[in-house]
N, C-alpha and C positions, 0 to 999 in steps of 0.2 A: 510395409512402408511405401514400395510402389518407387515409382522413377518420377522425374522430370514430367516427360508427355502424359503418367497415368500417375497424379499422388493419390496416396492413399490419406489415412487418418493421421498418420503419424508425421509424415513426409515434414509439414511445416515445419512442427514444432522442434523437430531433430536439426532443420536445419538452421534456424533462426536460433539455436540453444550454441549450435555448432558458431555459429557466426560471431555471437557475442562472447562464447569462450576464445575465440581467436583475436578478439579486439581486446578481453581482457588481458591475454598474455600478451600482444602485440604491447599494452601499455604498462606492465610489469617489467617487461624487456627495457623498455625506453627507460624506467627508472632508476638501473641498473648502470646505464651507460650516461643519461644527459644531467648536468649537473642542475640542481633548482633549490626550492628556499625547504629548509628541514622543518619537521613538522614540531609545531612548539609545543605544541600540548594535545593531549588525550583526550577527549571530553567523554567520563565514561559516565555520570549520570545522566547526559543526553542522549548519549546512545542506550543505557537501558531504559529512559524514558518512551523513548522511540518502539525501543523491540516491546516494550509492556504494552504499548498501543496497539501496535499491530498483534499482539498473540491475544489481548484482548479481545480486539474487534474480532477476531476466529471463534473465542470462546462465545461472543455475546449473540454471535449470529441467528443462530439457529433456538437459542433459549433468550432471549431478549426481545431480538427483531431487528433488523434494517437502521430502525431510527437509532436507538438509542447506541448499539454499534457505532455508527458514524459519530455521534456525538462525543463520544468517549472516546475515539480515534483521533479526532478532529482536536477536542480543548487538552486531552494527555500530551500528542504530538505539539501541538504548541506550548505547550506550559515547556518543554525543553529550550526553548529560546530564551535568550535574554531581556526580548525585546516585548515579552509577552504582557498583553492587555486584558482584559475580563469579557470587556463590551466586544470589542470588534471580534475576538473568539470566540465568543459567544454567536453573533452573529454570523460568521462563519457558518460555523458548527450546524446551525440552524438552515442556513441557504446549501449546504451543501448535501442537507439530511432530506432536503425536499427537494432538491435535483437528485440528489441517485435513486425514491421514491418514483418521481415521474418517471425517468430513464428507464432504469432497472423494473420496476413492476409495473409501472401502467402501460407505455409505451414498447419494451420487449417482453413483457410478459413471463418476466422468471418468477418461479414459485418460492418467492422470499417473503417473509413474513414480515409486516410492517413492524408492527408491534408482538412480540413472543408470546409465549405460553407462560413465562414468569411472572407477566406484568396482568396477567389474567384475561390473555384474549387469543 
C-alpha cells in the first residue's frame, strides 16, 4: 500500500474509500440525533429501474459495445422519472453515447469496443 511520501497502487483508493465511509457514517450519525422531514414514500420501481440500468450497462459492455450500453443506461435510468420524455432522452442518450466514444476510445485509448460482437462486429 505504501505511505504518504511513497503511495503505492493501493494507497488512493483505500484512502478516498476510507474517507467517504467516514462521511457516510458522519451522516448516519447526524440522522439519528437532528430532527428533519420523514421520508414519505419509498420509490422501489425507481430504484429497480435504476439498478436494472446499471447491471445492465455491465452485462452489455463487453457483448454489445460502448454505444448501445450507454444507450440503455441513459433511456432505462430516465424512463424512472416522472418527468420522462422520448425525444429529449433520446437525444441524451445519443450525445452522451458519442461523448463517452470520443472520451473513452479515441482520445484515451481504452480497449472498449464500439459496437460488440453481438451486433456483428
Amino acid at each position: 500500500m505504501g505511505t504518504a511520501g511513497r503511495m503505492g497502487p493501493a494507497y488512493f483508493p483505500t484512502i478516498l474509500g476510507s474517507l467517504l465511509a467516514l462521511i457516510g457514517a458522519v451522516g448516519i450519525a447526524r440522522s439519528f440525533v437532528r430532527k428533519g422531514e420523514a421520508v414519505s414514500k419509498f420509490y422501489v420501481k425507481e430504484l429497480v429501474l435504476v439498478l436494472a440500468a446499471v447491471l445492465l450497462f455491465g452485462l452489455l459492455m463487453r457483448g454489445a459495445g460502448l454505444v448501445p450500453a450507454v444507450l440503455v443506461l441513459v433511456i432505462l435510468s430516465a424512463y424512472a422519472s416522472d418527468k420522462f420524455q422520448l425525444v429529449p432522452t433520446l437525444l441524451l442518450a445519443a450525445g452522451l453515447a458519442a461523448f463517452s466514444v470520443l472520451v473513452f476510445v479515441k482520445l484515451l485509448g481504452l480497449p472498449m469496443p464500439i459496437l460488440g460482437p453481438w451486433l456483428g462486429f
